[in-house]
N, C-alpha and C positions, 0 to 999 in steps of 0.2 A: 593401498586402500584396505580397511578394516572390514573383514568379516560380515560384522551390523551393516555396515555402507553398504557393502552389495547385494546383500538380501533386501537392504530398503529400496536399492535400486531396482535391483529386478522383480519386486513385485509392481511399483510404480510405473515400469516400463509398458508394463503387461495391460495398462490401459483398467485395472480395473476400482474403476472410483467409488471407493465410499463416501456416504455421507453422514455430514455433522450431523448429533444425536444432538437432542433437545426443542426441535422445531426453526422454524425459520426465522429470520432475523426482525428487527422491531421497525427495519421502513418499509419494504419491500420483497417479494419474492423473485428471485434472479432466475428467470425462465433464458431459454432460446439459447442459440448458437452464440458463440464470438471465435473472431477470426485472431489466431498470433502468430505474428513472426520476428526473425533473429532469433539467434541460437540462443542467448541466456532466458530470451521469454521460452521461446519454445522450450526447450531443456529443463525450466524449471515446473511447466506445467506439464511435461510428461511425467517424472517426478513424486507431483504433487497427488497423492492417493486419494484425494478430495475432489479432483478433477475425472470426469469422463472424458473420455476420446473420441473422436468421432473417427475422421480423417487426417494423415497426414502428408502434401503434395513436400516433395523434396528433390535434392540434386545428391547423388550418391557422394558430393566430397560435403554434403551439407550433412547428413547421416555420418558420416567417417566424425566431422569434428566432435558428432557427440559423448559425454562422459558416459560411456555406457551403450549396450546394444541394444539393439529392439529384437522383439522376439520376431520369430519367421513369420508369425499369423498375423502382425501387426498392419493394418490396411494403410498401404503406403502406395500413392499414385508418383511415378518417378518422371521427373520436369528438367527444365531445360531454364535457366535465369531468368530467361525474357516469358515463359509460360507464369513463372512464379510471379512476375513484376505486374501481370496484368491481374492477379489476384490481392494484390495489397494495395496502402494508399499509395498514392505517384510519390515515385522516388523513392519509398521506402527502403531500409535495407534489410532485406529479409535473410541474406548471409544464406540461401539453399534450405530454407526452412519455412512450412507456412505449415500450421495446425488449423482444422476446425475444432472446436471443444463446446461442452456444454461451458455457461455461466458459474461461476461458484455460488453455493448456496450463501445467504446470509446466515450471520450469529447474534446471538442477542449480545449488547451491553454488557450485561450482571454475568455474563459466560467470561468476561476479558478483565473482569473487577477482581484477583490476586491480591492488591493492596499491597504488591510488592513494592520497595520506593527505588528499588536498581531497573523498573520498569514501565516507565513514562506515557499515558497513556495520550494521543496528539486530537484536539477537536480540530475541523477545519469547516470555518464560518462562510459559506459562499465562495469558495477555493473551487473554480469551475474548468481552468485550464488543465488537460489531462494532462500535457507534460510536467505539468508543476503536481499535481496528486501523483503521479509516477516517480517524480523526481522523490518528492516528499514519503513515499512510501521506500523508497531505497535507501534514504538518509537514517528513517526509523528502522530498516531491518538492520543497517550500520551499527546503528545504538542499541541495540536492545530493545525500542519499544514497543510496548506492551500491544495497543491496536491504534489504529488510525480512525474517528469517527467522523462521520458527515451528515447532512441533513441531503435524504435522499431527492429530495425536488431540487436543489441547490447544490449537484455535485456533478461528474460527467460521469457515464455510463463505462462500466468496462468494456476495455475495448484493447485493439492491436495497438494500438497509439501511446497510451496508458503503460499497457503491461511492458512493450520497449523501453518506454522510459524508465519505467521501475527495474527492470536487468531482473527481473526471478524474484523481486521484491513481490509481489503482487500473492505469489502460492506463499508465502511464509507470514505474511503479515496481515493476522486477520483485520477485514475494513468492515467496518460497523456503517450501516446507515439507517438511520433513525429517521423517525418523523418531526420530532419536535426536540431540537439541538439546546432548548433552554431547560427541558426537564431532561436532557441527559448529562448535564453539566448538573442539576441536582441528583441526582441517583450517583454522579461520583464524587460529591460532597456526602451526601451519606456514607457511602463508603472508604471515606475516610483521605478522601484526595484532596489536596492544595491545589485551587484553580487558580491560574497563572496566566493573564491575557496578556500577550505580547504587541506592545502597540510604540511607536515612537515620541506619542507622549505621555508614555508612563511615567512615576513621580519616582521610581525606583529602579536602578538597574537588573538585569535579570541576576548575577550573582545573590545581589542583598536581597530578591526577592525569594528565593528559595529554601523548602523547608528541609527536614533531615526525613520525613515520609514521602509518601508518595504524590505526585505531580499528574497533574494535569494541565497541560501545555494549550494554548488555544489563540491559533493564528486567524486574519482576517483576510478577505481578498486582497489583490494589491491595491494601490487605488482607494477603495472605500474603506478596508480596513472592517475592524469589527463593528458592526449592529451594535448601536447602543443598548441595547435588551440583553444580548451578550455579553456584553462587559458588565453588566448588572449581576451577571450572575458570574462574577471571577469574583475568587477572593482580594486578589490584586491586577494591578495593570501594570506590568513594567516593561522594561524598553534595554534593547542592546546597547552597550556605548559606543556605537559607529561616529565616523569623523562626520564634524560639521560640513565638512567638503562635497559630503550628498545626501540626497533626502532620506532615502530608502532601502532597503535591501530587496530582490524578489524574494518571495514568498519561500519557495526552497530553499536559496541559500540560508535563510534567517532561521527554517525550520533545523535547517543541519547546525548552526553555529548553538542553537540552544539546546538541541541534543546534544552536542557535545560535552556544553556545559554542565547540562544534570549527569551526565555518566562521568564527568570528574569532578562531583563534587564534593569536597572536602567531608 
């Protein structure tokens, strides 16, 4: 481990959270507690210098897996499996790790706008499954990209659910939620993005439909798919070439194959 890595680690450890400069995010203000567990959520949000700490209940071989020590003042209440298991959802696996933490602040849009085109920025149109916005947030910190946007009335709430799903995706990949998901799809037409709605009856495959700048990627629910208002505002509508053998792909898997795609594109 490099030098950098452990100074980043040990200050991160130490629980003390800043925060994002520039005000709060354009849907919402992320107040209150959230509970996380499993060690890569947990681990990544001790980590995350963005993140405050509150509490955290563990099992001492739950603490040992971690990359990294916690300091001696770290407030840590020591548990027993079956104490942990009654703190999360049923069944969950919390791996000897449960955190309380504040919420992460929101960030604007126009903060995640780079205009970089190695850095794909993902809308998601009424995507309300949090395992699927956790999955989809882990496939984007995979790839490279840039942020993840939602309309804050039409998304799920951060949560222990979520942030499991995403594996440590969640502290690295800033999640934009907005109010009005059709004027955010203009604001990164201004800023110089190819809007690209992925739907299965697009008239062009996603290869032919990509540019040599920057992208913006824009999945629908499963099921309904995108809001015709939405697809109004893509530059194009194109579609994976999956086999006629099934209808669909879920929402993550589709979000990951098209990421893959802009990150190898010619």
């Amino acid at each position: 481990m490099s030098r950098q890595n452990e100074e980043r680690k040990g200050k991160a450890l130490r629980g003390r959270a800043g925060r994002m400069k520039g005000g709060r995010g354009s849907g919402r203000a992320s107040t209150g507690a959230v509970r996380l567990w499993g060690r890569h959520a947990v681990e990544a949000a001790l980590l995350n210098p963005e993140r405050r700490h509150r509490k955290l209940w563990a099992t001492r071989e739950g603490v040992a897996a971690l990359d990294g020590e916690l300091p001696a003042d770290f407030p840590v209440e020591w548990a027993s499996p079956a104490d942990l298991a009654r703190l999360v959802a049923r069944d969950a696996p919390h791996q000897g790790l449960v955190l309380d933490c504040d919420a992460l602040e929101d960030v604007f849009l126009d903060e995640m706008l780079d205009g970089d085109p190695a850095h794909p920025v993902l809308i998601l149109d009424q995507v309300t499954d949090p395992h699927n916005v956790g999955a989809i947030l882990r496939s984007a910190a995979a790839f490279g990209a840039r942020a993840v946007v939602t309309q804050d009335r039409h998304s799920p709430p951060e949560s222990g659910t979520l942030a499991k799903s995403a594996s440590g995706a969640l502290e690295t990949v800033p999640w934009v939620r907005v109010v009005n998901l059709a004027r955010a799809l203009d604001e990164l037409a201004e800023a110089g993005y190819w809007r690209i709605g992925l739907d299965g009856e697009g008239t062009a495959t996603l290869s032919e439909a990509l540019p040599a700048g920057p992208v913006a990627l824009v999945l629908g629910a499963e099921g309904e798919g995108m809001r015709h208002n939405i697809q109004q505002h893509c530059d194009v509508i194109a579609r994976l070439p999956i086999s006629s053998a099934i209808e669909s792909l879920n929402v993550s898997n589709a979000a990951a194959i098209a990421l893959y795609a802009i990150a190898t594109r010619a």
